[in-house]
C-alpha positions in Angstrom: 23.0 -41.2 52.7 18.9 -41.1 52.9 16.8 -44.1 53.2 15.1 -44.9 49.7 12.3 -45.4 51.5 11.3 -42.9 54.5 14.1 -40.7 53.7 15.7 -41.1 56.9 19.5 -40.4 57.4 21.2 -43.5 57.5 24.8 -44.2 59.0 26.9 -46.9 57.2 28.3 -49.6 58.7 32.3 -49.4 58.8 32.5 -52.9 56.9 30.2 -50.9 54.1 32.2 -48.2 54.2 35.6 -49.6 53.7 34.9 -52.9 51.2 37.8 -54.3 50.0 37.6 -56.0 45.9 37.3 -59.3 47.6 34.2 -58.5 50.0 32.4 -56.6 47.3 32.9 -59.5 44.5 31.4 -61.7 47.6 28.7 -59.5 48.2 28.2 -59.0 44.1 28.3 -62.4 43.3 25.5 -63.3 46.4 23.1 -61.7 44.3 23.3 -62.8 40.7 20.5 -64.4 39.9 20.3 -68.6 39.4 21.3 -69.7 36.3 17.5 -71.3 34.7 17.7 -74.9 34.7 18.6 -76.6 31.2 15.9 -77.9 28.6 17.1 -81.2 28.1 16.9 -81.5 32.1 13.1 -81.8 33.2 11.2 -82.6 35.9 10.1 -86.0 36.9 6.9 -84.6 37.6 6.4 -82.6 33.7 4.9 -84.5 31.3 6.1 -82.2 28.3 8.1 -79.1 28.0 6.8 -75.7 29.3 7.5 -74.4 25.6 7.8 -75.4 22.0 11.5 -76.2 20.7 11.4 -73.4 18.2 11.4 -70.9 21.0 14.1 -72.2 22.8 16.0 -72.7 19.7 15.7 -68.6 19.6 16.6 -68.5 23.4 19.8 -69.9 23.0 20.7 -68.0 20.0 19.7 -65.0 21.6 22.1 -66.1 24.7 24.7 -66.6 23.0 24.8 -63.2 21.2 24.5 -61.6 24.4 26.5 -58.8 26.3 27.2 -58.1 29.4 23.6 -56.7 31.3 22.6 -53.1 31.6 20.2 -52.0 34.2 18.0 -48.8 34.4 16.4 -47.7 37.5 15.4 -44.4 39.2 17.6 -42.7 41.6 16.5 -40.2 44.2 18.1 -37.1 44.0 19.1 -36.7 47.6 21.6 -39.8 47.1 23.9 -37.1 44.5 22.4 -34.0 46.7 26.0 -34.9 48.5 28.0 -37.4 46.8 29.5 -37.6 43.3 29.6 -40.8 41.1 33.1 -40.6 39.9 33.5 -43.1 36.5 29.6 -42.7 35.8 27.8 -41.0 32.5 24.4 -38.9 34.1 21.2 -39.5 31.9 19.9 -36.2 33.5 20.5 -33.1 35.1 20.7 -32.7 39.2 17.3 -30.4 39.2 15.5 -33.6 37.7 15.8 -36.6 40.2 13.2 -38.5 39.0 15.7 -38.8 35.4 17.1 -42.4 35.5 21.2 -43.1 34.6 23.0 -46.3 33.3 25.4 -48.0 35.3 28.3 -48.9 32.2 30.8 -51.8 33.2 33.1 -50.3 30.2 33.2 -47.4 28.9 30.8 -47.8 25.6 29.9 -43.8 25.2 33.4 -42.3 23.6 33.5 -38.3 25.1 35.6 -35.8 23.5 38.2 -34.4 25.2 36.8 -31.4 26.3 33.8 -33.2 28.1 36.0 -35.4 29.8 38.4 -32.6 31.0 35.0 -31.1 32.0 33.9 -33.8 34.5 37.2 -34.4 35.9 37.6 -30.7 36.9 33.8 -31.0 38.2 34.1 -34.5 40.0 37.8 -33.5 41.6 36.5 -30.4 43.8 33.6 -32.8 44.8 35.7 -35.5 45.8 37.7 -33.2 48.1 34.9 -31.8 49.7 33.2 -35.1 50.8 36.7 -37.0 51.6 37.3 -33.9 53.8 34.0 -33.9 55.6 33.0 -37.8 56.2 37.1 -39.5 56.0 36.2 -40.9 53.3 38.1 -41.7 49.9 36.6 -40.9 46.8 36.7 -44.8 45.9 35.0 -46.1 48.9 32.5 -44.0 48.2 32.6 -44.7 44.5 32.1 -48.5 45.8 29.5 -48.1 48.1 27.2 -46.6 45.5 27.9 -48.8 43.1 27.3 -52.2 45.3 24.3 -50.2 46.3 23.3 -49.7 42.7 24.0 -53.5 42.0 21.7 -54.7 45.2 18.8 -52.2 44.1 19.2 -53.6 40.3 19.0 -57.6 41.1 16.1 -57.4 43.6 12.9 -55.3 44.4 14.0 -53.2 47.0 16.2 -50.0 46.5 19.2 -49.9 48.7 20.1 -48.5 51.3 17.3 -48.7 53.9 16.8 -47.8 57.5 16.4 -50.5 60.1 12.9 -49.9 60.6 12.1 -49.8 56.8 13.8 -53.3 56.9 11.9 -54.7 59.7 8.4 -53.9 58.2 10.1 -55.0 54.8 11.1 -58.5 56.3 7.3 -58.9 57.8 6.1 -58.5 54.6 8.3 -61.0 52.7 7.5 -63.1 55.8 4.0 -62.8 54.8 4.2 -63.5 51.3 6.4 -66.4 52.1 3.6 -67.6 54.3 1.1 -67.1 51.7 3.3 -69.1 49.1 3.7 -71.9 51.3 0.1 -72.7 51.6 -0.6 -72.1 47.6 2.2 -74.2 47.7 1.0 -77.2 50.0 -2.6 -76.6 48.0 -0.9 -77.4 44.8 0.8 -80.5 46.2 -2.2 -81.7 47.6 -4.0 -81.3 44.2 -0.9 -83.1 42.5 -0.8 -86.0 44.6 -4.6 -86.6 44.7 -4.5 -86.1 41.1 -2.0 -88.5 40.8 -3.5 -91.2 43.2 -6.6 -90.8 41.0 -5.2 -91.8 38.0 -7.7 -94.7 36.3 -7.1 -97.9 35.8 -7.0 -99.7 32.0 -10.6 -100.8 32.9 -11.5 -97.5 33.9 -10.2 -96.1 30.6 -12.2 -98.8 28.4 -15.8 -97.7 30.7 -15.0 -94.3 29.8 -14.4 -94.5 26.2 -17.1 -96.9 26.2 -19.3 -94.2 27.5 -18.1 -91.2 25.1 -18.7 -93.6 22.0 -22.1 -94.2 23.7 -22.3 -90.4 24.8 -21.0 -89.6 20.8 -23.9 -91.7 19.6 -26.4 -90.2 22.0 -24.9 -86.5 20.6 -25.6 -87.9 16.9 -29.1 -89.2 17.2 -29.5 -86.1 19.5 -28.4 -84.1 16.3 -30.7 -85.8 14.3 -33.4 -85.3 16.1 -32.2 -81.4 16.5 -32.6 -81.5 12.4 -36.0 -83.0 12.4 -37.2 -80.8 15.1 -35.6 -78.0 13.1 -37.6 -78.7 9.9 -40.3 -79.0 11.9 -40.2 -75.5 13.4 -39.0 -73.9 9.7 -42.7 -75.5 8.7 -43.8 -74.0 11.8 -42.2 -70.7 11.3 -44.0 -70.7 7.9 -47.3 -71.9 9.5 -47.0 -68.6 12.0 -46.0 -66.8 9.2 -49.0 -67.4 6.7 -50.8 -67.1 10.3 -49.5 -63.9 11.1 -50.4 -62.7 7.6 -53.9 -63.8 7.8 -54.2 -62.9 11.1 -53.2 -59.2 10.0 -56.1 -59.2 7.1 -58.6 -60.0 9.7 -57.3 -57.6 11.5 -57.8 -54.9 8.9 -61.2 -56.8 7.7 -62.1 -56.2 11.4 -61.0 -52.7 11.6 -62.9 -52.0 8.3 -66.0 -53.6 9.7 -65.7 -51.4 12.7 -65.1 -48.0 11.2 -68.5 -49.5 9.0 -70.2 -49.9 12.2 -69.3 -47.0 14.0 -70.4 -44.8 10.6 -74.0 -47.0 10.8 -74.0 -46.2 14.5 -73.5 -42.9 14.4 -75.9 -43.0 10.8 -78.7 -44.4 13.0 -78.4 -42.4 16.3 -79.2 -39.6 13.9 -81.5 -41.1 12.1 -83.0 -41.4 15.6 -82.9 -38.8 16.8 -84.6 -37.3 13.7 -86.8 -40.2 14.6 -87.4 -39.0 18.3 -87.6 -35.2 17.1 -90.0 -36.1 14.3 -92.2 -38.3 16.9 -92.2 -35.4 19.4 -93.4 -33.0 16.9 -96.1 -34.9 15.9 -97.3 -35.4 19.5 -96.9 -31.8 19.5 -98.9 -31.3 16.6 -101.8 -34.2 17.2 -102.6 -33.2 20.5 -102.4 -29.4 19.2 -104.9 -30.7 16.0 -107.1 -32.3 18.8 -107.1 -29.5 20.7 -107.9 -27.0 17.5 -110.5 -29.7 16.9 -112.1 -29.1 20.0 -111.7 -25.7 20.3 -115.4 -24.1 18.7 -114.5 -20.5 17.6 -118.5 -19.7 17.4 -119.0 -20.7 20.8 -115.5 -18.7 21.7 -116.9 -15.6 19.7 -120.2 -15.9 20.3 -120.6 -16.8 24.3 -124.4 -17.7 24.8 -125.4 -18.0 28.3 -128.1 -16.3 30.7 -127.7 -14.4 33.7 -130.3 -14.9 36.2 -133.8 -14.3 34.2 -131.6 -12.1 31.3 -130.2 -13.8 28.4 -126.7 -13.1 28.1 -124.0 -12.7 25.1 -120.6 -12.6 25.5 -121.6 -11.4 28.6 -124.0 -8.7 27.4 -127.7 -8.7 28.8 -130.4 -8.6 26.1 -133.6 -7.4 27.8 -135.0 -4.5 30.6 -136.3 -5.0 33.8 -137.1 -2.1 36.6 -134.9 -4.7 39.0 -132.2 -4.5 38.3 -131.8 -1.7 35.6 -129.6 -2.7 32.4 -128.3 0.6 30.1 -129.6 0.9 26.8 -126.1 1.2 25.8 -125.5 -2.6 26.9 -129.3 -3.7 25.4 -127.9 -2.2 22.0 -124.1 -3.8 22.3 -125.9 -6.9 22.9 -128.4 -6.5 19.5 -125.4 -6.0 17.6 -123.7 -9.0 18.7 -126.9 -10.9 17.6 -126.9 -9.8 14.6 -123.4 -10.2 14.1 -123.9 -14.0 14.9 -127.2 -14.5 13.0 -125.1 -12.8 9.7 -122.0 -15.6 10.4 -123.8 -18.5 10.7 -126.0 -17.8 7.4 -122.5 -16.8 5.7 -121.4 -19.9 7.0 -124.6 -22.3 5.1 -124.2 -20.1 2.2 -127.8 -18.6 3.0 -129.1 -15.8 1.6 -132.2 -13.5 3.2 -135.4 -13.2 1.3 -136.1 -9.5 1.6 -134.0 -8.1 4.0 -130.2 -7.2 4.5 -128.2 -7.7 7.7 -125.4 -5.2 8.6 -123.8 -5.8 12.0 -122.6 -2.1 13.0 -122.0 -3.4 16.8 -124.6 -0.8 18.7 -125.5 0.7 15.4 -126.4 -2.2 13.7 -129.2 -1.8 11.4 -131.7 -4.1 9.0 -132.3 -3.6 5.5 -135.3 -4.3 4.3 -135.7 -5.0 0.4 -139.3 -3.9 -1.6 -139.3 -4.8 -4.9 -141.6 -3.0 -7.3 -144.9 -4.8 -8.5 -144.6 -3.6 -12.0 -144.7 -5.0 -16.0 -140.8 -5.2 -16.3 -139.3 -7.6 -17.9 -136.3 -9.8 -16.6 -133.5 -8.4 -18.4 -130.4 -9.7 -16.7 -128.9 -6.4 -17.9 -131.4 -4.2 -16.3 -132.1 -5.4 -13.3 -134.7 -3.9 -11.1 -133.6 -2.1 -8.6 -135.4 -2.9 -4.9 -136.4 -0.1 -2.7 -134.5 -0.1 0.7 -135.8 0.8 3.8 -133.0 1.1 6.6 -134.4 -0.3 10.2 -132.6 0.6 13.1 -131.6 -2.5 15.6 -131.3 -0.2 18.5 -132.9 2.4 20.5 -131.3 6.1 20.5 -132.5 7.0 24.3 -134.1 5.9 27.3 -137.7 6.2 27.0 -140.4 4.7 28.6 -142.2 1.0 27.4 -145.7 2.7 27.4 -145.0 4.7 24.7 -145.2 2.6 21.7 -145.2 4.9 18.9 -141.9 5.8 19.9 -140.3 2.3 19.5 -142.0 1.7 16.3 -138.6 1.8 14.1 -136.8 -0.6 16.9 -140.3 -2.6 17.2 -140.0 -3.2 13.0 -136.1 -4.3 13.3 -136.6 -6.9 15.6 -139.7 -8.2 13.8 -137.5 -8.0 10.8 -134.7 -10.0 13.0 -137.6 -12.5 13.9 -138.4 -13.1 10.1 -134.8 -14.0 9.4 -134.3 -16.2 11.9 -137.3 -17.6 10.9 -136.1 -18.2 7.7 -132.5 -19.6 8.5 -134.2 -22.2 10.8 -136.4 -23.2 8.0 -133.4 -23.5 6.0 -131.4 -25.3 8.3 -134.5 -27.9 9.5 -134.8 -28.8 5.4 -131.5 -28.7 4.3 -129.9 -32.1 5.3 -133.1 -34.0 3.4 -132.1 -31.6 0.3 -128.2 -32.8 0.3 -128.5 -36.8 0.9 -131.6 -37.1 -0.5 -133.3 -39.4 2.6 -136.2 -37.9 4.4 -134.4 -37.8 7.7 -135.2 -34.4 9.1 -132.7 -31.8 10.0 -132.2 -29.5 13.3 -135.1 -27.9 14.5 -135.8 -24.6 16.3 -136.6 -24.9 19.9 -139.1 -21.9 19.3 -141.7 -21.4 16.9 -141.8 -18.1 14.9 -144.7 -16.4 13.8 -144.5 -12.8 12.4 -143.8 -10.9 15.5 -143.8 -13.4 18.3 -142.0 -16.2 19.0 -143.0 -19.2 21.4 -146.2 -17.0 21.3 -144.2 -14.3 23.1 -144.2 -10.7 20.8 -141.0 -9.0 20.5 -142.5 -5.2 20.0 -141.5 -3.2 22.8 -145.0 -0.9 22.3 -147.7 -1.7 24.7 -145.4 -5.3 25.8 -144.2 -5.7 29.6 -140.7 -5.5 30.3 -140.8 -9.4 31.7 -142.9 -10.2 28.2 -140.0 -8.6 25.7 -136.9 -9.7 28.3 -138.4 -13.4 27.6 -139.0 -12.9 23.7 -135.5 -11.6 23.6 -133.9 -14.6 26.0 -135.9 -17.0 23.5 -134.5 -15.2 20.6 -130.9 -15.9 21.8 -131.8 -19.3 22.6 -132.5 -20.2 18.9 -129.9 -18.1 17.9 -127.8 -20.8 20.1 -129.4 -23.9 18.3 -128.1 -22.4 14.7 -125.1 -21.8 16.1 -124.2 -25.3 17.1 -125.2 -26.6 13.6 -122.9 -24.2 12.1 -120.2 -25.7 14.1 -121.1 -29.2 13.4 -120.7 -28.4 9.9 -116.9 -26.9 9.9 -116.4 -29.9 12.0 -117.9 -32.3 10.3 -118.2 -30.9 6.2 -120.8 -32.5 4.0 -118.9 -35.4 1.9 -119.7 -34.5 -1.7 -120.9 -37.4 -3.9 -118.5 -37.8 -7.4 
């Protein structure tokens, strides 16, 4: 026999072993459990049953229909590893210990025949075994498991156990009967203070005097509940309209935004546009001013003097033996002269009286014009035809001043230069009394012109100086300077016409 809890070998004791009817209905009968008080028998200290009657009506019904008790509970297998149960009906098989049986007072399961033949043949050869190894009879041992069964059934602890398994067993129940005790002593101590606090008739009337003031407290309380409740339902519907309006400001707001956001962005481009069209007309006055300054005949025709040499656009007009200027540059110059004298009366809208300009650059030449002193008449369809005599404007080689028959063709082109410069200042000095009609005179030329010379200086190269012509030629430019300043006062400065 094992220990049911360390699974120690345990020897019997010889009373154990050898119980006689009267010892084991002693030890039987030790542990039946107390009978449960009866209902109609209560406590001094219970104020009202622990349950309704109609359940204990059912208890005792139950009770009395009642048979004798069956217990169930596990067996180890090392219990029937050696010794049989002889009188006993196995709810398993001996490879399953953990299979629980049913100890039967009587004999309720009816076996046939054969079974029971069965089980005497297996139980007999058993019982012989173990009454030849341990002395034992087959009914002691029978009785032994059985009180053991009976033990292990009424209480918590599965019999039999070693002595060590029963001392730490008894320090536990020592334990929890420790533990009990003082739950017990609390619960004492709360009954007897509750039952030295048990109030007094006055008391009583003070405290129901204080619930029906409590209960009236808890109904004005309630009332006021209600009123505060209506008051937050109108609330409620106060936040609600709120809410509503509050979300179609919000969209009023968020409309307004997205409104000013497209403005904004409208007028940043707007300007921009602004600050683009601003800078381009900076751009374009200072531009205008500067056009308006800017004097394309003094930038095409550059009038100046270089030392006693009269100069255009950096050409010297004139001969001296110190230093010694190339006819080629004396003729480049001439050309430019008569380039200029040709723009400027283009410019008035002046015409020559007798002679043609043609700016050729060192080839320019003069026309002059002869018209025939005869009878014709003026026929606009047959007009006369002037004779044209072609004067050269420069000189074809370097030969000397002396010699004047030689420059007699240049000699008559700048005489013929002379005359229409002559005229074109005449032009210019009476044409601003012609167009307003007031007698306010108009430019005049620095120099006076007189057939060949000017500022009593001749311009014939034949029997002349070289100091002489360089000086009729420098006073030549000179004028030809004064006409062209009044040429650019008039494209600044155009003539208002009158309606």
């Amino acid at each position: 026999m094992y220990c049911q809890k360390c699974r120690t070998p345990v020897k019997l004791d010889v009373t154990v072993e050898e119980l006689n009817p009267a010892a084991f209905k002693l030890l039987t009968d030790s542990t039946t459990p107390p009978q449960q008080p009866s209902a109609t028998t209560s406590s001094p200290r219970q104020s009202r049953p622990a349950y309704s009657q109609d359940r204990r009506e059912d208890y005792h019904r139950a009770l009395q229909d009642a048979r004798a008790p069956t217990f169930k509970r596990t067996i180890p297998s090392s219990r029937y590893s050696q010794h049989g149960a002889a009188g006993q009906t196995r709810s398993g098989s001996k490879d399953n210990p953990a299979m629980s049986f049913v100890m039967l007072t009587e004999s309720q399961v009816v076996q046939t025949p054969s079974h029971r033949h069965e089980d005497e043949q297996t139980a007999k050869p058993n019982n012989q075994k173990r009454s030849i190894t341990s002395g034992r009879t087959p009914d002691d041992i029978e009785t032994t498991d059985r009180l053991f069964d009976i033990l292990s059934a009424r209480t918590d602890i599965d019999h039999p156990i070693c002595v060590e398994c029963t001392e730490l067993l008894v320090d536990g129940m020592q334990k929890r009967l420790a533990s009990t005790v003082r739950e017990r002593d609390a619960y004492v101590e709360f009954l007897r203070k509750a039952n030295t606090e048990v109030p007094s008739e006055d008391e009583r009337q003070q405290a129901l005097e204080g619930l029906r003031k409590a209960r009236e407290r808890e109904g004005s309380a309630f009332m006021e509940l209600e009123k505060l409740e209506q008051i937050k339902a109108a609330l409620d519907q106060e936040m609600a309209a709120s809410d509503e309006e509050a979300r179609k400001l919000d969209r009023i707001e968020e409309d307004f935004w997205r409104e000013r956001n497209s403005f904004a962005a409208t007028l940043a481009t707007l300007l921009s546009e602004k600050e683009a069209l601003n800078t381009r007309y900076d751009h374009d006055t200072k531009q205008l001013q500067r056009l308006q300054r800017t004097n394309i005949y003094n930038d095409t025709f550059c009038i100046g003097h270089d030392g006693y040499f009269g100069t255009i656009n950096a050409l010297r007009l004139g001969r001296l033996s110190n230093p010694l200027v190339e006819w080629a540059e004396i003729n480049a110059a001439w050309g430019q002269t008569c380039l200029l004298l040709a723009t400027v009366a283009e410019r008035l809208g002046f015409s020559f009286q007798g002679y043609r300009l043609n700016p050729m650059g060192s080839a320019s030449t003069i026309e002059k014009l002869d018209y025939p002193q005869s009878n014709s008449t003026n026929d606009p369809s047959h007009p006369v035809k002037p004779r044209v005599t072609s004067l050269e404007l420069y000189c074809t080689g370097d030969l000397p001043l002396g010699l004047g028959f030689l420059h007699r063709r240049f000699d008559n082109a700048m005489v013929a230069f002379l005359e229409c410069l002559r005229q074109l200042g005449d032009y210019v000095e009476h044409a601003p009394a012609q167009s307003t009609g007031s007698a306010t005179q108009g430019l005049r030329m620095p120099y006076e012109i007189r057939k060949d010379k000017i500022h009593d200086t001749s311009i014939k190269l034949s029997f002349n100086q070289e100091e002489s012509w360089t000086k009729a030629c420098k006073y030549t430019l000179t004028c030809c300077k004064y006409l062209l300043a009044h040429a650019s006062n008039m494209s600044n400065n155009p003539p208002r016409r009158s309606l």
